[in-house]
C-alpha positions in Angstrom: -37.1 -8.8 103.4 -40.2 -10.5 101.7 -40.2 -13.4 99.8 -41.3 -13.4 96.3 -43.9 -15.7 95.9 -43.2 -18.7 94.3 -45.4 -21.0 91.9 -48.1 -19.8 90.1 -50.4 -16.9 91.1 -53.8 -17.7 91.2 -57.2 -15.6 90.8 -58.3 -13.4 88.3 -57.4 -9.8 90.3 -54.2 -11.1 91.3 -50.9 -9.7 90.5 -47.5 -11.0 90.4 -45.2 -9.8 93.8 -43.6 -6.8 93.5 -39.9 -7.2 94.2 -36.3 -6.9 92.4 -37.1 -10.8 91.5 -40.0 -9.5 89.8 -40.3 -10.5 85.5 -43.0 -9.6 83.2 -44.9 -13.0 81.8 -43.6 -14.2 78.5 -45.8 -14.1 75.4 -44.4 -17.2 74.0 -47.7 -17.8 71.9 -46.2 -14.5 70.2 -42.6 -15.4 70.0 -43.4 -18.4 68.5 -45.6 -17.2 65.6 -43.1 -13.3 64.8 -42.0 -14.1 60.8 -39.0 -12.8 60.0 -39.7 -9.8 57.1 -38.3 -11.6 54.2 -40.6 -14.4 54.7 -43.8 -12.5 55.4 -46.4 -12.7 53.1 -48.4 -9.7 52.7 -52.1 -8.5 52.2 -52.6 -8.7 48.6 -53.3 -5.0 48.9 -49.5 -4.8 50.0 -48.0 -6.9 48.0 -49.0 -6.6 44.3 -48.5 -2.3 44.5 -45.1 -3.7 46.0 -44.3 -5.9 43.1 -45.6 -3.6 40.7 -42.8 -1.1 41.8 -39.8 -3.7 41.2 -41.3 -4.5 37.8 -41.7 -0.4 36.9 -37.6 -0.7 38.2 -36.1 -3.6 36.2 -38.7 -3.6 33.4 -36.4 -1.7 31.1 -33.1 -3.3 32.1 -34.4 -6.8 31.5 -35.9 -5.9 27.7 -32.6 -3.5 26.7 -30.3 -6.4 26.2 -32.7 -8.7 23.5 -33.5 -5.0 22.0 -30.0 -3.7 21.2 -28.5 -7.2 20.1 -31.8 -8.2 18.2 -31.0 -4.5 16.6 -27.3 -5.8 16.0 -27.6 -8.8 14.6 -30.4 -7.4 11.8 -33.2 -9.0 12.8 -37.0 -7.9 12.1 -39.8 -7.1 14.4 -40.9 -10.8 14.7 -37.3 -11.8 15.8 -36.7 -9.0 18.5 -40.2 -10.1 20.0 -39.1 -13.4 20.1 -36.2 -12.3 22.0 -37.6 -10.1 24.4 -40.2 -12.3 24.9 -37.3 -15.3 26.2 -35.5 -12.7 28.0 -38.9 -12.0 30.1 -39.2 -15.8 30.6 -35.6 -16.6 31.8 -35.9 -13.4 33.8 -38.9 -14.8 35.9 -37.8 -18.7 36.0 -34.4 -16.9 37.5 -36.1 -14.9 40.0 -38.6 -16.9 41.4 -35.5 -19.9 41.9 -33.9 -17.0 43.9 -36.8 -15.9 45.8 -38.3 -19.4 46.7 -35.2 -21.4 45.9 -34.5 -25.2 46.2 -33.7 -25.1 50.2 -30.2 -26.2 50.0 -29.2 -26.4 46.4 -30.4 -22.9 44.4 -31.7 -20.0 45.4 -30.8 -17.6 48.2 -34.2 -17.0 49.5 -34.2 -13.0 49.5 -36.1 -10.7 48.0 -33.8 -10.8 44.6 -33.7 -10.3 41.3 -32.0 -12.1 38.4 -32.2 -11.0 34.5 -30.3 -10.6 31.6 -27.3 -8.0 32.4 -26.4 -4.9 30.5 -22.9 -6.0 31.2 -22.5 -8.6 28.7 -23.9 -6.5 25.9 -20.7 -5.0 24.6 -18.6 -8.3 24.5 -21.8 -10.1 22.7 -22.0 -6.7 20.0 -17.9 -7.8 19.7 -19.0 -11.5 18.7 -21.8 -10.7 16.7 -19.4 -8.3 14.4 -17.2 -10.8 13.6 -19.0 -13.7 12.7 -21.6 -14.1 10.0 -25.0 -13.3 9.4 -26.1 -16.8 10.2 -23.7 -17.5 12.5 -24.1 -14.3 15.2 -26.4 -15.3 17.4 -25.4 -19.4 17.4 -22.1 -18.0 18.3 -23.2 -15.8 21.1 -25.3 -18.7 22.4 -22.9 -21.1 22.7 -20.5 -18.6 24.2 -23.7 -18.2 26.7 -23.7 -21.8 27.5 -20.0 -22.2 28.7 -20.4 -19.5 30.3 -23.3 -20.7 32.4 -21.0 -24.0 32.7 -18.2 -21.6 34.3 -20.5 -20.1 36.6 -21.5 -23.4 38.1 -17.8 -24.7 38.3 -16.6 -22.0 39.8 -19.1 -20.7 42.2 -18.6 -22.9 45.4 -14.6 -21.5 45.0 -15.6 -17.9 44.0 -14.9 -16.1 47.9 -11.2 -16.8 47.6 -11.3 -15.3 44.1 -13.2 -11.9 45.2 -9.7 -10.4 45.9 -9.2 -10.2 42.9 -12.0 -7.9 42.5 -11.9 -5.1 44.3 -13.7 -1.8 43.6 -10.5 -0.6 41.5 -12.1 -3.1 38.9 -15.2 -3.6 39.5 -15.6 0.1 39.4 -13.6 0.4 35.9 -15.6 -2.3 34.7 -19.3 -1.0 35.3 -17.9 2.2 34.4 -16.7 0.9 30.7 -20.2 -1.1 30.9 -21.9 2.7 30.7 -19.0 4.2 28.3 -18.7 1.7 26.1 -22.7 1.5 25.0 -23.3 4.9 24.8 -23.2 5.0 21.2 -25.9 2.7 20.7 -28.7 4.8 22.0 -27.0 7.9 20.2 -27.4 5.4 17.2 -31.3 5.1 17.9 -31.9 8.5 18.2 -30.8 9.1 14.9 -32.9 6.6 13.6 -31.0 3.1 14.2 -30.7 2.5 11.1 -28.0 4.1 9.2 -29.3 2.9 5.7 -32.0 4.8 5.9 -33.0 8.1 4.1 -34.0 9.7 7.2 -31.3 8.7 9.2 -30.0 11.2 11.8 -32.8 13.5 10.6 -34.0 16.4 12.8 -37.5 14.7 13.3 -35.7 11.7 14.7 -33.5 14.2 16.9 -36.2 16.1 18.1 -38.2 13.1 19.0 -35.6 11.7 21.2 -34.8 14.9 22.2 -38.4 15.2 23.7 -38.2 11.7 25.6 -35.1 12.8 27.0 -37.2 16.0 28.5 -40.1 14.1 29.7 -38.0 11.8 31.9 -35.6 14.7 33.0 -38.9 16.4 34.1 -40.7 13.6 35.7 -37.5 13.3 37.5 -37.7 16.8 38.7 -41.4 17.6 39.7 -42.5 13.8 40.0 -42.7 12.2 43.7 -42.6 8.5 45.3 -43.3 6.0 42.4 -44.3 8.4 39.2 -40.4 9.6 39.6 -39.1 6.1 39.9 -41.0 5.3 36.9 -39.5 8.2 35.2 -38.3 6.3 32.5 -41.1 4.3 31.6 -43.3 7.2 31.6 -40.5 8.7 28.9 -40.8 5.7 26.7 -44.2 6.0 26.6 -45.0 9.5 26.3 -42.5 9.5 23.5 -44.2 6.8 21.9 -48.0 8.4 22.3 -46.3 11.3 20.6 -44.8 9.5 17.7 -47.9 7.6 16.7 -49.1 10.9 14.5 -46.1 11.5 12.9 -46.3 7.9 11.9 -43.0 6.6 13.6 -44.7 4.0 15.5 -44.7 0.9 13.8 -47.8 -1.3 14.5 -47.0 -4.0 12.3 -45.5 -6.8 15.3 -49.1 -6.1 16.8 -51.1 -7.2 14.1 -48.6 -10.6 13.6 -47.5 -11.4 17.2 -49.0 -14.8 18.5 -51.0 -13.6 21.5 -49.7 -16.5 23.8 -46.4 -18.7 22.8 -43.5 -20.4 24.7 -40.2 -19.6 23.2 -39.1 -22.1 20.7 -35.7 -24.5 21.7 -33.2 -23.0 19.6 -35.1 -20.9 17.1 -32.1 -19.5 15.9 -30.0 -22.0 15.3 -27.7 -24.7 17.2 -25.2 -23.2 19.6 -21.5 -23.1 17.7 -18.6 -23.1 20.4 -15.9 -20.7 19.6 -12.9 -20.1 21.4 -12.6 -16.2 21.5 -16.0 -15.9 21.9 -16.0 -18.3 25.1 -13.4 -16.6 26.5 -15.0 -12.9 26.0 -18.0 -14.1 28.1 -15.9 -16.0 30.7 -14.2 -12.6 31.5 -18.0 -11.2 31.6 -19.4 -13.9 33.9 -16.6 -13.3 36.4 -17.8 -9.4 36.7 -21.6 -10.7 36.9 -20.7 -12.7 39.8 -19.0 -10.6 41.9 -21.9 -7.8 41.3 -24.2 -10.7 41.9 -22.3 -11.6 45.4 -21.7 -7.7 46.5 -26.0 -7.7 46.2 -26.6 -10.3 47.6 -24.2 -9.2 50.6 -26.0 -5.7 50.3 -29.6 -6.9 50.3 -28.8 -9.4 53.3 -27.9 -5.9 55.4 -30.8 -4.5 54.7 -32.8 -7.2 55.2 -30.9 -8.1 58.3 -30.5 -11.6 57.2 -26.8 -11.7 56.9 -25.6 -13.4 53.7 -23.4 -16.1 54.1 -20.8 -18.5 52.0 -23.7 -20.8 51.7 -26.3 -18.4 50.5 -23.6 -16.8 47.7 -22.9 -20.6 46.6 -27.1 -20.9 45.8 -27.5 -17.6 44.5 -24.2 -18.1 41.9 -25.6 -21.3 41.5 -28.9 -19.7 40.5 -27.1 -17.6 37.8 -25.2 -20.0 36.5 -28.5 -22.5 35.8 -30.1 -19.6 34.0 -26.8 -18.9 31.8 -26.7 -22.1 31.0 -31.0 -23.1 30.2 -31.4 -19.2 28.8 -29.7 -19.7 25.4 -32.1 -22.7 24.8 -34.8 -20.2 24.6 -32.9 -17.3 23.3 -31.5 -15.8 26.9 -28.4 -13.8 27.5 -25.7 -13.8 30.8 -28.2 -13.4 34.0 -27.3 -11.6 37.1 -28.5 -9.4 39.8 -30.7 -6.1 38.8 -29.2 -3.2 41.6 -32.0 -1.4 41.4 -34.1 -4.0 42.8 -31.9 -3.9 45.3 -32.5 0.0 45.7 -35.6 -0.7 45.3 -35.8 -2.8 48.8 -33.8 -0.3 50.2 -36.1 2.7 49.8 -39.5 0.9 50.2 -38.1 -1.1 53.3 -40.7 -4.1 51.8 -38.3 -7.2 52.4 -41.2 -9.5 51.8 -39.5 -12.4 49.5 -42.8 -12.9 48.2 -42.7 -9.7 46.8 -40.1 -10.1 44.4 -41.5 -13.9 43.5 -45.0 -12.3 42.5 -43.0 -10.7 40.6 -40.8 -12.8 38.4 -44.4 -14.9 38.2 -45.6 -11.3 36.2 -42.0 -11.7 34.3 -42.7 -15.4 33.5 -46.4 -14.5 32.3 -44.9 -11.7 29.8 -42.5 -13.8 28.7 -45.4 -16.6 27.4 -47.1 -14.0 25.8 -45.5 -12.4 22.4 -47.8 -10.1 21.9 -46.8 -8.1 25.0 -42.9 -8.0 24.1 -44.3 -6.8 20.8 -45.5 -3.8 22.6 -41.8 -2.9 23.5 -41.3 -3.3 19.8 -43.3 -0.7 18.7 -41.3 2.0 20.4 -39.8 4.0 17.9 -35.9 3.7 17.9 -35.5 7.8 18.6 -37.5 7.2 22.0 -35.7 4.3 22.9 -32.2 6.4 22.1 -33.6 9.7 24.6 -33.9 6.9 27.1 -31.5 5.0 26.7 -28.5 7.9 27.2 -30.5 8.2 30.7 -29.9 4.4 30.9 -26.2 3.5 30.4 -25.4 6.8 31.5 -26.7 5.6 34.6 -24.5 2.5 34.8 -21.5 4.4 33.7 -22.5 6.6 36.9 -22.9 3.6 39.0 -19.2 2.7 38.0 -18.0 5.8 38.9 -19.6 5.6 42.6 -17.9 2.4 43.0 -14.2 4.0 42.0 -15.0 6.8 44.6 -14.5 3.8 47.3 -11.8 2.6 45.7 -8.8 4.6 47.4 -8.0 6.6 44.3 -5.9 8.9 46.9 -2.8 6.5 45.9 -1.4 6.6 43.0 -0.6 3.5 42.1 -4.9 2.9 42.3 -5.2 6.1 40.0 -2.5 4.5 37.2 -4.2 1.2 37.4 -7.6 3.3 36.6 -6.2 5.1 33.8 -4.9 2.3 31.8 -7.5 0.4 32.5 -9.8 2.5 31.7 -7.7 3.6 28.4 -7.6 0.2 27.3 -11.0 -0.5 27.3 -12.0 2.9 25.5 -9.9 2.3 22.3 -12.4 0.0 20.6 -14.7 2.7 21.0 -12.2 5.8 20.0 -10.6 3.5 17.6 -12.6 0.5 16.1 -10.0 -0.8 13.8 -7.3 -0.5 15.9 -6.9 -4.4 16.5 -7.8 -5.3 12.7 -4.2 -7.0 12.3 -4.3 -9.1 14.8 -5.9 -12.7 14.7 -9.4 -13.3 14.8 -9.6 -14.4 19.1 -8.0 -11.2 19.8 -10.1 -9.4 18.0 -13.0 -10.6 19.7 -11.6 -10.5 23.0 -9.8 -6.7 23.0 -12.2 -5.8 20.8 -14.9 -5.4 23.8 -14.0 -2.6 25.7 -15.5 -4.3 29.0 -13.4 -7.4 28.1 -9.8 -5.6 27.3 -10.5 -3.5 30.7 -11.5 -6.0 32.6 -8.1 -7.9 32.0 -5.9 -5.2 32.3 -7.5 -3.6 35.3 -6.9 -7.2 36.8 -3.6 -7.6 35.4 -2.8 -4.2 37.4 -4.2 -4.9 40.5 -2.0 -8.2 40.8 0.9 -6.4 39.7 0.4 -3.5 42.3 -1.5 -5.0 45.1 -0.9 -8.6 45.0 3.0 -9.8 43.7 5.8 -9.6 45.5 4.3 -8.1 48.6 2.2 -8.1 51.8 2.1 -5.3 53.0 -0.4 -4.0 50.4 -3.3 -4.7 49.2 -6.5 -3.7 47.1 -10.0 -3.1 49.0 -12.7 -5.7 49.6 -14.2 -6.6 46.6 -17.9 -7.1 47.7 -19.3 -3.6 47.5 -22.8 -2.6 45.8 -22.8 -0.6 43.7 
């Protein structure tokens, strides 16, 4: 048998010997210079359509929360700006920490997401009804700042606490999330506010009414981005529409500052109350296991495989911008899912993506005059598209119950209560008026009384007294 040659061939028409000892030359020059996905960084052309998309996504998510508690808590035009406006800025400080991160301390280096959640709306509407006028929003800030505190604490430990969260309650939980705010855009489409003399009015009806059609037809003839944009294109449409009927209010235009940082504390010191403390606690616990369960998701897709240590810096991430938010006027920040979908659909896992991105959010955020744009749409649009919005996260909920082994029914008696529990505030809202003030505030958020008992439940069934049983893993995305 021949030989294979050995050392080097020579001369330019020279082959290597054929042979079974035969291997094809080794680009190392290329192996050496491949870049994972998440960490390329694409052709302009490529990148800013990209980050335009994941803005279109979370756009609306990110400016719902400062809308419907600026809404709550009375304030006027100038003071909802000011909110939105801090909500944009936290929104792009928290993603761009998660995107580019501090390499070993924040930041989980994926292309991720962080803004004010839907999910502590409900328990901060509970606070702000029970303190005040003056007193709301210091209330809800401090409540904010422990809460950030909490996050921090309990981050590094958080893995060993995930069985305690399994899809049985995470699932009730994002469910009661959807539930539970329902009526607020039903009270914008009416108007939003009920002392006025067109409240619930059919021109306020039919106007939301309309919205509601756009998006549900955008959503059905639309394609690629116009139809994931769906609900933009509602709010605006509805809002071109309104302008000659002389619903749109132009007035936070005209007396928005066209560039402004948000002002430390402009509404007051931070007061630290108990109830209110514990409400949000309760909250941050759910905002950190959706946090971890997309971080875990958006490490599969990314096939970059999320570990203990990247959880720990992206909790960590959260829990810094709980805490700095309220400073500027921020609420409880976690993961957006449908950035997450977002990633998923467009296959884009460029990091650098999502960071041009939150740069966009941070530049909103320093300009008022932009959030005053988002203040201009007439409460009945906002109500058409906001049913499509937390009817959405109520579906979301619902997906993650379907993997929660509901088959057994000890999983569909922990679901019912649960779920009971945290729907009496909204089928009966003074059904806890006798009972002291901290209970008031803490069962009197729907999210907050199921959250407990759907916890309570699943030690009681799946946990005490046995080991033969118990619940599902907790990390799933929903």
């Amino acid at each position: 048998m021949a030989q294979p040659a050995k050392g080097p061939v020579t001369g330019q028409g020279s082959a290597p010997a054929a042979g079974p000892c035969t291997t094809p030359p080794v680009h190392t020059e290329d192996a050496v210079t491949s870049v994972h996905p998440v960490d390329e960084k694409l052709h302009p052309s490529r990148l800013v359509p990209a980050a335009l998309q994941h803005i279109a996504a979370m756009y609306a998510g990110v400016v719902t929360p400062p809308l419907i508690i600026g809404q709550a808590c009375g304030l006027d035009i100038e003071g909802r700006t000011r909110l939105i406006a801090a909500s944009l800025l936290i929104a792009g400080v928290a993603t761009l920490l998660q995107t580019l991160g501090v390499k070993g301390f924040v930041g989980n280096r994926l292309p991720f997401v962080n803004a004010a959640s839907s999910a502590g709306i409900a328990p901060i509407l509970a606070i702000v009804e029970t303190n005040a006028k003056g007193s709301q929003l210091p209330a809800v800030y401090g409540a904010v700042m422990v809460a950030g505190v909490f996050c921090l604490a309990v981050g590094p430990f958080f893995g060993r606490l995930l069985r305690f969260f399994p899809p049985l309650v995470t699932g009730v939980v994002i469910t009661l999330i959807g539930v539970t705010l329902m009526p607020v855009p039903v009270g914008w489409a009416q108007g939003g506010d009920k002392a006025a003399a067109d409240f619930g009015s059919m021109r306020n009806l039919a106007l939301a009414a309309f919205t509601l059609a756009v998006i549900l037809v955008i959503q059905r003839f639309g394609q690629g981005f116009v139809k994931q944009v769906a609900l933009l294109f509602g709010l605006l449409i509805g809002t071109l529409v309104a302008v000659p009927f002389g619903m749109a209010d132009f007035g936070a235009l005209r007396s928005a500052p066209v560039a402004a940082l948000p002002t430390p504390f402009a509404f007051g010191a931070p007061e630290f109350q108990p109830a209110a403390i514990l409400s949000l606690c309760i909250v941050m616990l759910v905002l950190m296991t959706e946090s971890s369960a997309g971080m875990l998701a958006l490490g599969e897709i990314c096939d970059r495989r999320a570990d203990a240590k990247v959880i720990t810096r992206g909790l960590r991430t959260d829990g810094l911008a709980t805490l700095i938010g309220p400073v500027f006027g921020g609420f409880p920040t976690s993961a957006f899912a449908q950035n997450v979908g977002v990633v998923s659909l467009t296959r884009v896992r460029s990091r650098y993506v999502v960071a041009v991105a939150g740069a966009t959010l941070l530049v909103l955020g320093a300009f008022p005059v932009l959030g005053a744009v988002v203040s201009l749409v007439p409460m009945p649009v906002l109500g058409g598209a906001g049913i499509v919005l937390f009817g959405s996260i109520a579906v979301s909920g619902i997906r993650t119950l379907s993997e929660a082994g509901l088959d057994d029914s000890s999983n569909i008696i922990l679901v019912a209560v649960a779920l009971g529990a945290g729907i009496i505030p909204l089928a009966a809202p003074t059904f806890y008026a006798e009972f002291p003030a901290w209970a008031q505030t803490v069962l009197g958020s729907g999210i907050s009384a199921g959250a407990i008992v759907a916890v309570a439940l699943n030690l009681f069934f799946h946990h005490l007294g046995t080991r033969s049983r118990h619940a599902a893993p907790a990390l799933k995305s929903s």
